[in-house]
N, C-alpha and C positions, 0 to 999 in steps of 0.2 A: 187485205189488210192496209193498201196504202190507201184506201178511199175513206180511211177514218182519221184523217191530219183535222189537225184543228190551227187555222190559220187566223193570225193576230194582226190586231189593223197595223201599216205602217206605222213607223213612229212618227214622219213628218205629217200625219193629217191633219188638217185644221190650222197648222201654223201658217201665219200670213209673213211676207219676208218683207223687210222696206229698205229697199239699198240706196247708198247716199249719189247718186248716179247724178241728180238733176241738184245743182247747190245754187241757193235762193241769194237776191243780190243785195237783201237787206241782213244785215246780220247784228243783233241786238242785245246786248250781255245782258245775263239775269240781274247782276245787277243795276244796269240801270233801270228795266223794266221795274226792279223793288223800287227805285227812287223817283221812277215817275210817278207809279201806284201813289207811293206817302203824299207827294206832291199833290195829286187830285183829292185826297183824301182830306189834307191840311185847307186844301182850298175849298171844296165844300161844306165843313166845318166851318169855316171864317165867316161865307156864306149863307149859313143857317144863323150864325152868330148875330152876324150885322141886318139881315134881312127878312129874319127869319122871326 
């Protein structure tokens, strides 16, 4: 009777972990990343404006 267990996968399968272990030396706020994005955006616009 005990040869009929019905075993269920782990719960942690498949999960991939990413620990903050290794800290990067540039560090960039979302914000300004937004303000550079408008920045290239305004600029390429102007760009196609004057040149274009």
């Amino acid at each position: 009777m005990a040869d009929n267990k019905i075993q269920m996968p782990s719960s942690g399968g498949g999960i991939v972990r990413y620990y903050d272990d290794s800290q990067s030396k540039i560090h960039i706020s979302p914000v300004a990343v937004v303000v550079m994005a408008a920045v290239i955006a305004i600029f390429e616009i102007a760009l196609f404006y004057f040149y274009g």
